[in-house]
N, C-alpha and C positions, 0 to 999 in steps of 0.2 A: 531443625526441630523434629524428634522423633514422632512417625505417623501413630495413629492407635494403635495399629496390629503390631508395630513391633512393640508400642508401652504395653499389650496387654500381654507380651511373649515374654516381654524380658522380666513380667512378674508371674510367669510359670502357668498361665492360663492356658490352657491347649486349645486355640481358637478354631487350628484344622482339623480336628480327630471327629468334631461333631457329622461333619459333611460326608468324614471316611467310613465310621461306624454306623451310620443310616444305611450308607451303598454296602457294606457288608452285610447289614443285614438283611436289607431287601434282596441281594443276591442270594443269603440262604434261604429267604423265603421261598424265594423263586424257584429256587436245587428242588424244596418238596415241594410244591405246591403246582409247577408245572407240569412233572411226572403224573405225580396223583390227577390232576385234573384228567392226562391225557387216559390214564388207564380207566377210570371211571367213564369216559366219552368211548371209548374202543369197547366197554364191557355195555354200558349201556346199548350201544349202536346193534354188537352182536344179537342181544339178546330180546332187542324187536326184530331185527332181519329173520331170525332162528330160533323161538321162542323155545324154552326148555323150563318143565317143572323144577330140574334141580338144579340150574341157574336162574333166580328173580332177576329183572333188570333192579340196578343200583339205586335209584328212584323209587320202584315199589321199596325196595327193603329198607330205606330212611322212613319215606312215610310210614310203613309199618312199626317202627322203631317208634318214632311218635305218637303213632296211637301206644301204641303199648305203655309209654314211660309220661305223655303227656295229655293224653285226648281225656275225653269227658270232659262233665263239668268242672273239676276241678282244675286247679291251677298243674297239681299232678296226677299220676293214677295210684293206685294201690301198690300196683307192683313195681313200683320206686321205691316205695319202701322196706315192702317187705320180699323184695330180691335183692335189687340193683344194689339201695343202699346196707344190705344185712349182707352181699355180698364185700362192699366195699369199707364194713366192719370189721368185718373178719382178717381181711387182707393187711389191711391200715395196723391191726392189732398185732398180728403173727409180724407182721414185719418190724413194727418198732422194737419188740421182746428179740428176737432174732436180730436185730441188728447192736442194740445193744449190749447183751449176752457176745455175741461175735468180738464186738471191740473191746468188752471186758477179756476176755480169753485168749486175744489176738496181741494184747498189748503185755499179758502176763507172759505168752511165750516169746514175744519180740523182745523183752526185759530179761530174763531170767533164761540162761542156755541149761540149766536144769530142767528148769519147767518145759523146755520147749523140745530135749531130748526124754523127759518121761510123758509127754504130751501128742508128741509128733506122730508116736505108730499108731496108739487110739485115732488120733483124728485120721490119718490116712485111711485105714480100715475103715472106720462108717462114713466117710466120705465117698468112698468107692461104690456105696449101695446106695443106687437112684432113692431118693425121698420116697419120690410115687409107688416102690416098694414097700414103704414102711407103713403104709397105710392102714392093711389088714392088722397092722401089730397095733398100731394106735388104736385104732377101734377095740381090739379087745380091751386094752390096757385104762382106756378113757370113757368108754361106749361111743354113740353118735350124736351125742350134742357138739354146741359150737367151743367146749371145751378144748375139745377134741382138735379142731380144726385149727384153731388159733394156736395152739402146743404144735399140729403138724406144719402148720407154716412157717412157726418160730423156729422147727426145726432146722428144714429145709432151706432155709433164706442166712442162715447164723453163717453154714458154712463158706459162703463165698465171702461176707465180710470179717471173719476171722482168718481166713487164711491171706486175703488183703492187708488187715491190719498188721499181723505177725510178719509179713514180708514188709512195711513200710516203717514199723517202730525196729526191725530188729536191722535194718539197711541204712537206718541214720549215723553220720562219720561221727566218731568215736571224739573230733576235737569239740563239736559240740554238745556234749555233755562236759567235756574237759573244761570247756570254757564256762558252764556253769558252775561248776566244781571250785573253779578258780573266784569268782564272783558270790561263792558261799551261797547260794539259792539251792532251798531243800528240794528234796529228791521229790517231793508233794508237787512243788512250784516246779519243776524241770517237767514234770510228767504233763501240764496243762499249757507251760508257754516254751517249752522245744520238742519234746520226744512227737505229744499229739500234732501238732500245726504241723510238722515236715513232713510226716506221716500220714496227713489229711489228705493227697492226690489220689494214692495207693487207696484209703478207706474210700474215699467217695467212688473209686472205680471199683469197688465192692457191692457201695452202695445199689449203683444203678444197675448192678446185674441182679440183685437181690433183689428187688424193687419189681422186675420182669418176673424173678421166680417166684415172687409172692404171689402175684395175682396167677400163675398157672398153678399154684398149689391150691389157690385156693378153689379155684374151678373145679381139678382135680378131687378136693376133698370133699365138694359138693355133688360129687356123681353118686356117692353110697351114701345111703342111711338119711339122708336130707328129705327136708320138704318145702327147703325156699332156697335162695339164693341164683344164682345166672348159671351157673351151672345144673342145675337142679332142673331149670328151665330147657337149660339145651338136651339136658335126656328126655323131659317131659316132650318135647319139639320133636324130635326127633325117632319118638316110638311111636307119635302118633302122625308121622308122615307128616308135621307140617313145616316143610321145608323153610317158606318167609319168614316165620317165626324165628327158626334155627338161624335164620342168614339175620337175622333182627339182633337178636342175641349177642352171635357174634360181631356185628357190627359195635353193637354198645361196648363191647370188650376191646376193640380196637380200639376207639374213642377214649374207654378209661385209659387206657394202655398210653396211649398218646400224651393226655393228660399230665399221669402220673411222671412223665420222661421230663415234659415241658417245665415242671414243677421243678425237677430235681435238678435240670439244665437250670434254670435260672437260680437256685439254691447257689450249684456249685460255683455259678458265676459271683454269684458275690462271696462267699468263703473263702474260695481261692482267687481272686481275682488277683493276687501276687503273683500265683504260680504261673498262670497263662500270660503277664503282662512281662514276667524273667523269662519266660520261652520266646515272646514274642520281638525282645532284643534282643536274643542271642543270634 
């Protein structure tokens, strides 16, 4: 008489992977969570033994963080709103326009070897000139509203995932179109269920560099011409000598930063969860 475990295997039920994927994950918890602890104990420690204005122990600068984004009476403060989240508008906007635009433009030169040799030396040339450059040119061109900002981040953030996409749609084997070809599915239907999907590793590793560069652009486009946002805060902090603030700031940026990555980690896990599951039998 066969036991449970093998009636519940030989109907494809993976009863051992639960046990295995908890201990993986707790081990990559542990990968960050141990380090950070320890660096936070070590920064902490120094900085009562050797007390310094332009290092706050790690401590002050949460709490300060707090008050800023949480204290008072209310549930939040003011400048959650009209920083933290008017920066994380901004960011969220430039990036989606920019990563879209990217994969629209990425997938026309990965398709088309016309498009992609009268395409290729334009993008090479203004890819070469840092964003954080273009800045003074957007300001004139748009002034200093959040126009502005959300255009220079779409910017800035398009080109990593266009030239991701362009290298992942124009790298897919030539039988898989063939074999769509063969099965008569329009070129419409090929573009959404072959070229896109094998092509999605390559874009998502666009994605999450874009995703980094958004929020540094956007901090960046907050240093001119602004009167909210975290950036805006870190120069106000910053001219006026008050260092906790600044370390406050930056701490909240870390945190979104964090966020933002955890989001897209967990995104790409379920998107590709094919891809990582064909690596991880090979």
């Amino acid at each position: 008489m066969p036991t449970p475990t093998r009636s519940l295997e030989t109907h494809g039920i993976p009863i051992a992977r639960r046990p295995r994927r908890s201990r993986k994950a707790l081990i990559s918890l542990g990968y960050f969570v141990i380090p950070l602890v320890v660096l936070v104990s070590l920064w902490q420690l120094a900085t009562t033994l050797n007390p310094s204005p332009f290092f706050p122990p790690p401590l002050a600068i949460a709490e300060n963080l707090w008050k800023l984004l949480f204290g008072g009476d209310a549930l939040v403060t003011e400048l959650f709103f009209t920083d933290f989240l008017t920066t994380v508008g901004r960011m969220l906007a430039g990036f989606a326009i920019g990563t879209a635009w990217g994969i629209v433009v990425g997938t026309i030169m990965g398709r088309s070897r016309a498009a992609r040799e009268t395409v290729t030396p334009i993008v090479e040339l203004l890819r070469s000139i840092p964003a954080t450059a273009t800045l003074p040119l957007f300001i004139i061109l748009l002034g200093g509203g959040d126009d502005m900002r959300v255009v220079f981040i779409a910017y800035g953030v398009s080109w990593f995932v266009l030239i991701n996409t362009a290298a992942g749609v124009g790298s897919i084997h030539k039988t898989m179109l063939d074999l769509g070809q063969v099965f008569k599915v329009s070129r419409t239907r090929q573009l959404f269920t072959i070229v896109l999907p094998a092509a999605m590793p390559k874009i998502f590793a666009g994605i999450r560099i874009a995703s980094t560069a958004a929020l540094l652009l956007a901090i960046v486009s907050e240093f001119i011409l602004a009167t909210n946002g975290i950036g805006f805060q870190l120069i106000q902090a910053q001219g006026r000598f008050q260092l906790l603030t600044m370390w406050s700031w930056m701490l909240a940026l870390a945190i979104l930063g964090l966020l933002i990555n955890s989001l897209l980690d967990y995104v790409e896990g379920r998107v590709l969860s094919w891809h990582k599951l064909s690596r991880a039998r090979i």
